[in-house]
DOPAZA-348741 format. One record per atom (N, C-alpha, C): residue number from 1; y negated, z negated, x. Coordinates in steps of 0.001 Angstrom, whole numbers, padded with zeros to 6 digits. Each point is the difference from the previous one (the first is absolute). Layout:
BEGIN
+------+---------+---------+---------+
: resi :      c2 :      c3 :      c1 :
+------+---------+---------+---------+
:  NUM :       Y :       Z :       X :
...
+------+---------+---------+---------+
***
This chain:
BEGIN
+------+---------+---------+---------+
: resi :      c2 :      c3 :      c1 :
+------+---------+---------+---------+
:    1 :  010683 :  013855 : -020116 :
:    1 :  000190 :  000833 : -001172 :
:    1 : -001335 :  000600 : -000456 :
:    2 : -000889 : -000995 :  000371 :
:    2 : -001263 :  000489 : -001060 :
:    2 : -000525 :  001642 :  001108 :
:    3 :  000458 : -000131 :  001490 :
:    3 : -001052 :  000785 :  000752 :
:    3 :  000848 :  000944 : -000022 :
:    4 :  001164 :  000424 : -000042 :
:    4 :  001009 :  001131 : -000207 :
:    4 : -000521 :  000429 : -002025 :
:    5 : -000227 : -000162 : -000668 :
:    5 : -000967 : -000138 : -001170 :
:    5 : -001193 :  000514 :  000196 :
:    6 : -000694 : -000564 :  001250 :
:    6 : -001085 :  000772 : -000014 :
:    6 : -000189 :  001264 :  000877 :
:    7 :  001460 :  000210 :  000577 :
:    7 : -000111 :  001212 :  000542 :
:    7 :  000439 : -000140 :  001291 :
:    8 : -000084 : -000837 :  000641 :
:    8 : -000309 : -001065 :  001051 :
:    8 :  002044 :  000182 :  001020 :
:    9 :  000450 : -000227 :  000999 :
:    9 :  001216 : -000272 :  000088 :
:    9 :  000076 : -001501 :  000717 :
:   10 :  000768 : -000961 : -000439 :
:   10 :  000296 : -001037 :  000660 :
:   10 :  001396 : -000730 : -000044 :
:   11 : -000230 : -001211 :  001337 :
:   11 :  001722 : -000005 : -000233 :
:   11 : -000022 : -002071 :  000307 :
:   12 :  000936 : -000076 :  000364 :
:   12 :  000311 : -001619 :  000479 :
:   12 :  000957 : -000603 :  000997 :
:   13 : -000540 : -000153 :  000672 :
:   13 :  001437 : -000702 :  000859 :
:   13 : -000413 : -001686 :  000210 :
:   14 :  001485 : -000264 :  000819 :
:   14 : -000370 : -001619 :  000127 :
:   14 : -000254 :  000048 :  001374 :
:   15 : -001053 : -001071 :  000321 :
:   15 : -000668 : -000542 :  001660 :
:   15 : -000161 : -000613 :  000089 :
:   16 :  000653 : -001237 :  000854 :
:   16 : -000409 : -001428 :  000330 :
:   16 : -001074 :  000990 :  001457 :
:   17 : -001008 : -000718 : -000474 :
:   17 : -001323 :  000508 :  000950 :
:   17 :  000222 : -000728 :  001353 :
:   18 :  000784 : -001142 :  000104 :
:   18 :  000448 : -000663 :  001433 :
:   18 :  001199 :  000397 :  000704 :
:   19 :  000866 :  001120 : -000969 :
:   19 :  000827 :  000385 :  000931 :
:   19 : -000191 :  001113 :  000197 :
:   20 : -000510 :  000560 :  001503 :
:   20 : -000216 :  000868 :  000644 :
:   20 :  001158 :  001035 : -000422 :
:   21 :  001474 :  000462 :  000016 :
:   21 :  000793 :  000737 : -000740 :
:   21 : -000445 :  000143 : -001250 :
:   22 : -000932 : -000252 : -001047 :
:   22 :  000295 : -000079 : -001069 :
:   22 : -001390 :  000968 : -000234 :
:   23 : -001087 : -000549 :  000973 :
:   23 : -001454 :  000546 :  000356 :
:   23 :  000479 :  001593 : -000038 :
:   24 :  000695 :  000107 :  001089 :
:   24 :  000258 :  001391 :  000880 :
:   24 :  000733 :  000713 : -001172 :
:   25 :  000933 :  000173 : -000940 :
:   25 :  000411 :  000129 : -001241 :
:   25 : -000793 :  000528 : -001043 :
:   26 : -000923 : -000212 : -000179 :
:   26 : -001270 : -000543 : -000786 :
:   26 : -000681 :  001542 : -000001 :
:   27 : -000591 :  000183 :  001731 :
:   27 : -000918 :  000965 :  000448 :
:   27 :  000908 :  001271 : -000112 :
:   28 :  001329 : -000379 :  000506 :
:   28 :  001009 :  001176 : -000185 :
:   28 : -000020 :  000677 : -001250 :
:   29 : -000086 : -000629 : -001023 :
:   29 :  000300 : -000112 : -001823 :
:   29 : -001486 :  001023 : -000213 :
:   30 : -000997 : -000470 :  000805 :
:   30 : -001007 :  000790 : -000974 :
:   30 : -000205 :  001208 :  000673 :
:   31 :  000281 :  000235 :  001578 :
:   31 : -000115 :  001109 :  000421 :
:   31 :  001692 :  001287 : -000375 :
:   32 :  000911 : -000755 : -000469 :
:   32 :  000931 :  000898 : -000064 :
:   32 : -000138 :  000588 : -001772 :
:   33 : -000452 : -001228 : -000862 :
:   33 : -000761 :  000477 : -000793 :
:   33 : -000812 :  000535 : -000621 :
:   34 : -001133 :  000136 :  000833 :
:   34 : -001210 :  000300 : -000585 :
:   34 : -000661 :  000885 :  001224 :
:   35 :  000636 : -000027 :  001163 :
:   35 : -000247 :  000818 :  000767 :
:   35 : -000999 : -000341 :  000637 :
:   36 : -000300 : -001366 :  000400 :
:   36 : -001008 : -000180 :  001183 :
:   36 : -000942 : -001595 : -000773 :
:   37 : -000612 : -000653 :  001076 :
:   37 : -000927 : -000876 : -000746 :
:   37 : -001329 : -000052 :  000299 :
:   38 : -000629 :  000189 : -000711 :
:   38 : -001610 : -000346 :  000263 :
:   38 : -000755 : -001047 :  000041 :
:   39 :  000548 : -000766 : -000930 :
:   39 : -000833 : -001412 : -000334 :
:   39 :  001034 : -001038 :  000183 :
:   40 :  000143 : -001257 :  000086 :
:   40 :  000708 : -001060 :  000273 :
:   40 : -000738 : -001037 : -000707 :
:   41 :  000560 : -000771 : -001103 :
:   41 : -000606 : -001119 : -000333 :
:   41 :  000650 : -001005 :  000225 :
:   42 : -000012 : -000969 :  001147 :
:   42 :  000731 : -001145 :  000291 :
:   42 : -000159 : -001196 : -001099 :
:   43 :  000550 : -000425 : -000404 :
:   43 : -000252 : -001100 : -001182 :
:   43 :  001168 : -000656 : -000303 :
:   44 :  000186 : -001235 :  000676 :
:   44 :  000966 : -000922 : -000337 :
:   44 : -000413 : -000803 :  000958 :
:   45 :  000461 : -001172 : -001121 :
:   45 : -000170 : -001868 :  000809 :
:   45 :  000385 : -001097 : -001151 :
:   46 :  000424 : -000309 :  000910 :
:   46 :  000537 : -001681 : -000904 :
:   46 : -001050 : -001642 :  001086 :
:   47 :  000139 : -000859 : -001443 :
:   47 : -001327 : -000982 : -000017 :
:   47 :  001008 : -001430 :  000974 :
:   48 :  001425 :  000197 :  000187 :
:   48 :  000381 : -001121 :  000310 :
:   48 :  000140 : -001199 : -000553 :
:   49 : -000367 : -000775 :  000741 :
:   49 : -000655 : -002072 : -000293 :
:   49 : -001429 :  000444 : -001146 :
:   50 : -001287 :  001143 :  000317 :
:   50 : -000783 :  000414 : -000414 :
:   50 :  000010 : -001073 : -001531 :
:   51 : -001053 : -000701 : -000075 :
:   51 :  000051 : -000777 : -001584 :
:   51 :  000895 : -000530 : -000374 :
:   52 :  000627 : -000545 :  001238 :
:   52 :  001566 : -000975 : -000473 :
:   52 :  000244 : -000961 :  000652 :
:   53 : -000437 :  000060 :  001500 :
:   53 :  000380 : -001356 :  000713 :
:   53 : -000842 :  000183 :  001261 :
:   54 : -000125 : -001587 :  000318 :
:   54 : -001110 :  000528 :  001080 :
:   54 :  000664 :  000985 :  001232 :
:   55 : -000701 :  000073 :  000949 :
:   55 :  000899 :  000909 :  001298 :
:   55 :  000398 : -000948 :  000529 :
:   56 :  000131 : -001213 :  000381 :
:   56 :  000630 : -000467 :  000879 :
:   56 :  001815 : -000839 : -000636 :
:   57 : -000285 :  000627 : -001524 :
:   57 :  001198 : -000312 : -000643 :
:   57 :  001139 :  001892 : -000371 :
:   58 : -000500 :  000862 :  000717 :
:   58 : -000024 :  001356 : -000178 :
:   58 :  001508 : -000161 :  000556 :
:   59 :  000944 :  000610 : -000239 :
:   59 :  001060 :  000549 :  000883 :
:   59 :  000092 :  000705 :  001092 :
:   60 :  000564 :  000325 :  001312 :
:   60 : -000229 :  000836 :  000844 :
:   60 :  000523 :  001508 : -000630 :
:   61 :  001038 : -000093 : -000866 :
:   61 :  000029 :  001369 : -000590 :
:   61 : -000968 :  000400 : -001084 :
:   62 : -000851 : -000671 : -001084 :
:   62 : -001166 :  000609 : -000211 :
:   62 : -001158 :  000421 :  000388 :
:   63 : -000254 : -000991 :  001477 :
:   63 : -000824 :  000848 :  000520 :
:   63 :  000600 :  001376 :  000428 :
:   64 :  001095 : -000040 :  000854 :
:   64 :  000197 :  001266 :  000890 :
:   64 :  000383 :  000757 : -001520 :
:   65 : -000052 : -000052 : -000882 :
:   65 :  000433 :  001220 : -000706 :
:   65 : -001479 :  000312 : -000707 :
:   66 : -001192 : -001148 : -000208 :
:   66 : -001312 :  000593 : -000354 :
:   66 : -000323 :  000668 :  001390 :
:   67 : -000015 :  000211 :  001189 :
:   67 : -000255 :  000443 :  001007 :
:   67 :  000676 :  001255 :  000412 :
:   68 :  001530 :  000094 : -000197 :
:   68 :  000638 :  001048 : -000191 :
:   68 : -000621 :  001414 : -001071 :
:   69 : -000321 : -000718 : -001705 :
:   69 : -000062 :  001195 : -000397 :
:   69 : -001850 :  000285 :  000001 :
:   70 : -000511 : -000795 :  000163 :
:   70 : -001278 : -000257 : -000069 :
:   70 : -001322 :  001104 :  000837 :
:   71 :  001340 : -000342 :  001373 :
:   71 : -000805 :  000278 :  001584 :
:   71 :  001132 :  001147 :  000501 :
:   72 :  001124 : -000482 :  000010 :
:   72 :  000671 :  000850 :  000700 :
:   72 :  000618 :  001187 : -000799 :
:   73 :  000122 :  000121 : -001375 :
:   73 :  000613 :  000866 : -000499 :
:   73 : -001519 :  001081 : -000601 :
:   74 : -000581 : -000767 : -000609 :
:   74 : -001518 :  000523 : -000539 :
:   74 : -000763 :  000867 :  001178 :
:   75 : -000021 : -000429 :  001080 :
:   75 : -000918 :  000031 :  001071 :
:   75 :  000986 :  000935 :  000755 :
:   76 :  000326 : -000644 :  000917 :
:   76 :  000871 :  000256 :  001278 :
:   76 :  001141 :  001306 : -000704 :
:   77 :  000795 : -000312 : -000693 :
:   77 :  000971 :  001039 :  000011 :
:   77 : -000321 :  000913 : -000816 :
:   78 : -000699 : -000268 : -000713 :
:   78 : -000772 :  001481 : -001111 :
:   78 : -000869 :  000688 :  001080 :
:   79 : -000872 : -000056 :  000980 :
:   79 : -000469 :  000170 :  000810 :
:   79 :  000736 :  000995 :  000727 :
:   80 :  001154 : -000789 :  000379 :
:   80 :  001124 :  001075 :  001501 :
:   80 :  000145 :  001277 : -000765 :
:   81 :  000451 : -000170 : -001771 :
:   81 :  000457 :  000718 : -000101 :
:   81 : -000334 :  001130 : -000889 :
:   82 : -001722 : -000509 : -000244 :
:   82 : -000864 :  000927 : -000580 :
:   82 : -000751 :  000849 :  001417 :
:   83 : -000116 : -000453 :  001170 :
:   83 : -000543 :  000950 :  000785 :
:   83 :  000576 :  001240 :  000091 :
:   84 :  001181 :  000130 :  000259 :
:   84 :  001530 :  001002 :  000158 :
:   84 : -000477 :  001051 : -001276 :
:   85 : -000093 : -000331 : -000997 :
:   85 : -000173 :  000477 : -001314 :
:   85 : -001053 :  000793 : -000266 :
:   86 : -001032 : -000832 :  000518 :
:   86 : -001407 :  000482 : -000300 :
:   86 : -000445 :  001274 :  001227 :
:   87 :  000917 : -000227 :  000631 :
:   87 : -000637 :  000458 :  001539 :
:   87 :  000770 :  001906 : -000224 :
:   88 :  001326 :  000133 : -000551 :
:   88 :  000740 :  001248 : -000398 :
:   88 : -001152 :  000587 : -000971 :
:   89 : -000682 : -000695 : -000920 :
:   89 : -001086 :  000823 : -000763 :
:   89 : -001187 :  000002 :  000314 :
:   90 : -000222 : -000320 :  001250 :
:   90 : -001445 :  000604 :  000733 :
:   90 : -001063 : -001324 : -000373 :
:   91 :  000532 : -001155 : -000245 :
:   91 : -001076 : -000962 : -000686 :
:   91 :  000926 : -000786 : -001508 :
:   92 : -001396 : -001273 : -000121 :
:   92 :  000525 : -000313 : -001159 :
:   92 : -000850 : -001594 : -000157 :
:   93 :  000142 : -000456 : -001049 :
:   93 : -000652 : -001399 : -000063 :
:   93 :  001499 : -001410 : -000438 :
:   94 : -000609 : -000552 :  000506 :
:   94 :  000910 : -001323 : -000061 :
:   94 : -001017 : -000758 : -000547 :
:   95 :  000307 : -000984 : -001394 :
:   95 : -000927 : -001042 : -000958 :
:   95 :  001322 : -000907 :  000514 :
:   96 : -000454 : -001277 :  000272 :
:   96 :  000553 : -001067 :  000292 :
:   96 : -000771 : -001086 : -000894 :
:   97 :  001327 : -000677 : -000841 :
:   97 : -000421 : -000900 : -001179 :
:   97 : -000061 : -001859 :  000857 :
:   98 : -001638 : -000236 :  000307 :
:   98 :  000123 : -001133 :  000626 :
:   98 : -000328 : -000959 : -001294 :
:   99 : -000718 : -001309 :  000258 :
:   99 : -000825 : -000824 : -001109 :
:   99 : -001105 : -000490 :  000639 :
:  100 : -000694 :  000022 : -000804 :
:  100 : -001451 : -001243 :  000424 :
:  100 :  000187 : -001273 :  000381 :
:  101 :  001190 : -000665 :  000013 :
:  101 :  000331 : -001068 :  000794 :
:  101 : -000006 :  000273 :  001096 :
:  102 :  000232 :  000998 :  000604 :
:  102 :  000152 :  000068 :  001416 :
:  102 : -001642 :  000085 :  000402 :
:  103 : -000645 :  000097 : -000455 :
:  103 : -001862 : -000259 :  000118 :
:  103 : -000707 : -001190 :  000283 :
:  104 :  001172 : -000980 : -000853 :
:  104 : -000519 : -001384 :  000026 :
:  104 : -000433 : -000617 :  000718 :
:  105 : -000896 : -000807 :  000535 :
:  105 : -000373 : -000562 :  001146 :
:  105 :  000696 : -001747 : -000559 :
:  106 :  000032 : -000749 :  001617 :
:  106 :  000306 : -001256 : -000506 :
:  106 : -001053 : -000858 : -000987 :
:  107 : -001116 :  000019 : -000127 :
:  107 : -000935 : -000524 : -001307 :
:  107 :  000491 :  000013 : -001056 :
:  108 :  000231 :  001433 : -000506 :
:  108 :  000576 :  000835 : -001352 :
:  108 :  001705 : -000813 : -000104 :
:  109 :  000426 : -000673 :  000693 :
:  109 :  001543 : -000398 :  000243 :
:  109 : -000173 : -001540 : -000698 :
:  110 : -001116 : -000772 :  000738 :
:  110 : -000263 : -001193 : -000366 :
:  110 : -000697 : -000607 : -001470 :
:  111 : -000569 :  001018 : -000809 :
:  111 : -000172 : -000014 : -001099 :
:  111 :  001166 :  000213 : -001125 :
:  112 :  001341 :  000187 :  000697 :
:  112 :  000906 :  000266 : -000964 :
:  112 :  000747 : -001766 :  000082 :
:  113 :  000993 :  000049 : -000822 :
:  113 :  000118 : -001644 : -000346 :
:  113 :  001342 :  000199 :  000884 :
:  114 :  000926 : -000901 :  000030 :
:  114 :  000824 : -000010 :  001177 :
:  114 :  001301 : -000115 : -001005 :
:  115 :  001039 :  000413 : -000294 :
:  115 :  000596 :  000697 :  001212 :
:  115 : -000363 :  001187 : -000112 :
:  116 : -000507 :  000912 : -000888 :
:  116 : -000438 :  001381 :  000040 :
:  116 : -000814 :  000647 :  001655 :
:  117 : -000818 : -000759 :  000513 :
:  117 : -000813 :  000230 :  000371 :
:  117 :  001219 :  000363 :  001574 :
:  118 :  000367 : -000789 :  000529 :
:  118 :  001289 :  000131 :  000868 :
:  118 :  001397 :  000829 : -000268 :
:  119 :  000310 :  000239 : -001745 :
:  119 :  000936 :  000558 :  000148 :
:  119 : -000836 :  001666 :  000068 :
:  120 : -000395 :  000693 :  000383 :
:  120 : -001143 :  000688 : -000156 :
:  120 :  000373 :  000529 :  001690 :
:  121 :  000536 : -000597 :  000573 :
:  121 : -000438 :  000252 :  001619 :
:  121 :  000914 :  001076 :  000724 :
:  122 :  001456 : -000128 : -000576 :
:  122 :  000699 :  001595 :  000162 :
:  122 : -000460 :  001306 : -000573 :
:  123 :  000134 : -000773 : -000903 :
:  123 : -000907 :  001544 : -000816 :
:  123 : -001084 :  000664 :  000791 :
:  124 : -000997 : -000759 : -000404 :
:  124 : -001423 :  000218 :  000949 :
:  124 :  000349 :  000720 :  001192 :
:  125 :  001171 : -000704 :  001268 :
:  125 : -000303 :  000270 :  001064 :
:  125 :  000935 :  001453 : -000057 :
:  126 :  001041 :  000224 : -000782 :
:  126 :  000442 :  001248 : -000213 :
:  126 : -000647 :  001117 :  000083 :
:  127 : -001204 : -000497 : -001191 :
:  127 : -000902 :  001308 : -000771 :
:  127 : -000989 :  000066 :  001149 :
:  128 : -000553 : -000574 :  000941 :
:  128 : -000330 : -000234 :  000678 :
:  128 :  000819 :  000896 :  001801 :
:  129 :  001004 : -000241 :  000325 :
:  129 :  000320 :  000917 :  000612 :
:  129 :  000280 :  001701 : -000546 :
:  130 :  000425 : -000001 : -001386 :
:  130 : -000566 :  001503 : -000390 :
:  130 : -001044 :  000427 :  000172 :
:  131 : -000834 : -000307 : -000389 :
:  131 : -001768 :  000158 : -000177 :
:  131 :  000187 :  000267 :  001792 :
:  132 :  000155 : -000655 :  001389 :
:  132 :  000125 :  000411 :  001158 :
:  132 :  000674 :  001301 :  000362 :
:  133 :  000801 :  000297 : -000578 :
:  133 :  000989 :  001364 :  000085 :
:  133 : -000545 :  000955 : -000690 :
:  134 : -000574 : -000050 : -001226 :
:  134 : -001006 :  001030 : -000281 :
:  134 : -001146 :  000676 :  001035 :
:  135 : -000539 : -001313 :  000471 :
:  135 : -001237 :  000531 :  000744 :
:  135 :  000399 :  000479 :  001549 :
:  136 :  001389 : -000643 :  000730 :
:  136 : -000132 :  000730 :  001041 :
:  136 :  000601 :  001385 : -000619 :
:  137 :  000933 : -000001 : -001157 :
:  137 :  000609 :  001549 : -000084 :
:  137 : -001247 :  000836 : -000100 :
:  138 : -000517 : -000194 : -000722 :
:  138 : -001361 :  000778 : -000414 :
:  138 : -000900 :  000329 :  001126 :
:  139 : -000222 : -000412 :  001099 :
:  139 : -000006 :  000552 :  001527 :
:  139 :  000634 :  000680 :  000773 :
:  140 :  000805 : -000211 : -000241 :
:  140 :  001348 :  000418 :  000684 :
:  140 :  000244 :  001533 : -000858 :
:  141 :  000329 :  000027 : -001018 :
:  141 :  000590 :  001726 : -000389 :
:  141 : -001133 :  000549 : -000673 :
:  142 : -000798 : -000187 :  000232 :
:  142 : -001575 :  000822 : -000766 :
:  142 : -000057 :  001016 :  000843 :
:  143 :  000262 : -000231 :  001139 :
:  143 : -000181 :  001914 :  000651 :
:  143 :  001207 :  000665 : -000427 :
:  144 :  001008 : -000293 : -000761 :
:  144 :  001077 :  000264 : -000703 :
:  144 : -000187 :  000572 : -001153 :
:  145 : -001058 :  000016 : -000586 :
:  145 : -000415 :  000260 : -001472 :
:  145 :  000617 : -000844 : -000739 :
:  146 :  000725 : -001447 :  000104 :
:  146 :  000222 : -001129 : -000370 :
:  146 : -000915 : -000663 : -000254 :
:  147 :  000062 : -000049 : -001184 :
:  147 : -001198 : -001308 : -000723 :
:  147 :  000480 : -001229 : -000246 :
:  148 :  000193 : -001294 : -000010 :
:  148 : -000077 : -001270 :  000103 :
:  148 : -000825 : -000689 : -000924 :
:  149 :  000258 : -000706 : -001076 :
:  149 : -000948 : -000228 : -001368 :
:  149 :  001249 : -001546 :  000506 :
:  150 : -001094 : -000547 : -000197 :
:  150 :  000094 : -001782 : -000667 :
:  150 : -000359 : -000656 : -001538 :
:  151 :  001069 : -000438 : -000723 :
:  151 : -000890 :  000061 : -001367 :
:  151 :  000207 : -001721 : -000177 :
:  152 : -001194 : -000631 : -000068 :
:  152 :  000156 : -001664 :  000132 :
:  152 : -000212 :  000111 : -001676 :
:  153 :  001022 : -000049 : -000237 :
:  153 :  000071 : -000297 : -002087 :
:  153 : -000143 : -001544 : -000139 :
:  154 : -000978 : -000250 : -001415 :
:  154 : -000381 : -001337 :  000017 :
:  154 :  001110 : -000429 : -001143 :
:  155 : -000282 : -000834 : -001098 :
:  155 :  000835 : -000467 : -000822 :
:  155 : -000033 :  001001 : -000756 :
:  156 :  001670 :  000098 : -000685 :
:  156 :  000215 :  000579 : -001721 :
:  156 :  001251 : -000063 : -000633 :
:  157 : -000091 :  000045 : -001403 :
:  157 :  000589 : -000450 : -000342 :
:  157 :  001325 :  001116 :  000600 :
:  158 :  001096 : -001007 :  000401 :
:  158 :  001516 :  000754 :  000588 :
:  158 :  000696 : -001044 : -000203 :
:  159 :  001507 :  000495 :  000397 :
:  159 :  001091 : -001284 :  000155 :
:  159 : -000050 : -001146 :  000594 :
:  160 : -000900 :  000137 :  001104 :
:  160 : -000081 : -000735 :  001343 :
:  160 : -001436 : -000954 : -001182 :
:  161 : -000636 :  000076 : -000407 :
:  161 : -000904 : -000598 : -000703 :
:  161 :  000514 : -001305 : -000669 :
:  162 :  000440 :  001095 : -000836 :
:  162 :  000918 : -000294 : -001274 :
:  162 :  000664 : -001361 :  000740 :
:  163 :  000992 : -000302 :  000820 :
:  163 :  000707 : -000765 :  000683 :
:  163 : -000984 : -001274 :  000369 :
:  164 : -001250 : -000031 :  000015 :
:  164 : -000956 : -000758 :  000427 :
:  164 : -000846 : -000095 : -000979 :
:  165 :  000265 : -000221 : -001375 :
:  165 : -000746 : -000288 : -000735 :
:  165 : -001027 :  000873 : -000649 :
:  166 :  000242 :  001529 :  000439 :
:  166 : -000637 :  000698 : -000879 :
:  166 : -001384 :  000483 :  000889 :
:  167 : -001275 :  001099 : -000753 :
:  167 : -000695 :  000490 :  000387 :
:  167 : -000821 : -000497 : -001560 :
:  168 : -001656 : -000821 :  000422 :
:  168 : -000144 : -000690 : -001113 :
:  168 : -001110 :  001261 : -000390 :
:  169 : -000285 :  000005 : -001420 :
:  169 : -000983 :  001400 : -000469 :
:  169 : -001428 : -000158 :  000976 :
:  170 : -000483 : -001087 :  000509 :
:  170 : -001084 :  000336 :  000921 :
:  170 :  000050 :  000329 :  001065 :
:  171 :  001509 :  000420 :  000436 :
:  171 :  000160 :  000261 :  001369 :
:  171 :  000610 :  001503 : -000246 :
:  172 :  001384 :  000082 : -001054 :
:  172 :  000339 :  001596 : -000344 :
:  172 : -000717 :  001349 : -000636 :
+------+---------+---------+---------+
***
């Protein structure tokens, strides 16, 4: 509302970012709309077990669904179906929303208290295979006039915070 206000046109649809039909939908929506895409901001992920239980108490469906929307919907299928997109308008940039967990080295893991420190390990290795898909895409379609941006966001205050006790004022 506010950017149609400012002059601006925008719209909404729904996308589970892991289902590839829903992806392809998505790209359709803004090019039949708006007539083409330039920019792509991939941004979605869920934390799982993340600050709740260790990993080896994790479900096999929370991992595969932190891995699903994390890696495969964020990464992989925004990817298939931003090249197609970007490539009809001669170029374009793709920002892919990773975290600074995926940075972590095992040291930085062992200073956290346990179970945090383990439930931590889907996540991580999620954000972690994004952060990989950035950098080979970003090789890969640069003679494309495809740009490839990785954005490792650290803490703030969000929902996903919020759920974990918050973002404390020396950190937000």
């Amino acid at each position: 509302e506010k950017i149609r206000e400012g002059g601006g046109a925008a719209s909404a649809i729904q996308c589970d970012v892991s289902c590839d039909e829903d992806v392809a939908k998505a790209f359709r929506h803004a090019e039949d709309t708006y007539g083409g895409v330039d920019l792509v901001f991939a941004n979605a992920g869920v934390e799982g077990n993340a600050g709740t239980r260790a990993h080896e108490l994790a479900t096999a469906a929370e991992l595969e669904l932190v891995t699903r929307v994390n890696f495969m919907g964020t990464g992989l299928l925004a990817l298939k179906h931003a090249v197609p997109a970007l490539r009809k308008r001669g170029g374009g940039a793709i920002a892919f929303s990773s975290s600074m967990s995926s940075l972590l080295n095992s040291p930085s893991f062992a200073l956290l208290p346990q179970p945090l420190a383990s439930s931590l390990i889907a996540y991580t290795a999620s954000k972690a295979g994004l952060d990989a898909v950035v950098r080979a895409a970003a090789g890969t379609y640069t003679r494309e006039g495809i740009r490839c941006y990785g954005l490792n966001i650290g803490i703030f205050d969000s929902e996903m915070m919020d759920r974990h006790g918050g973002v404390s004022d020396s950190v937000g």
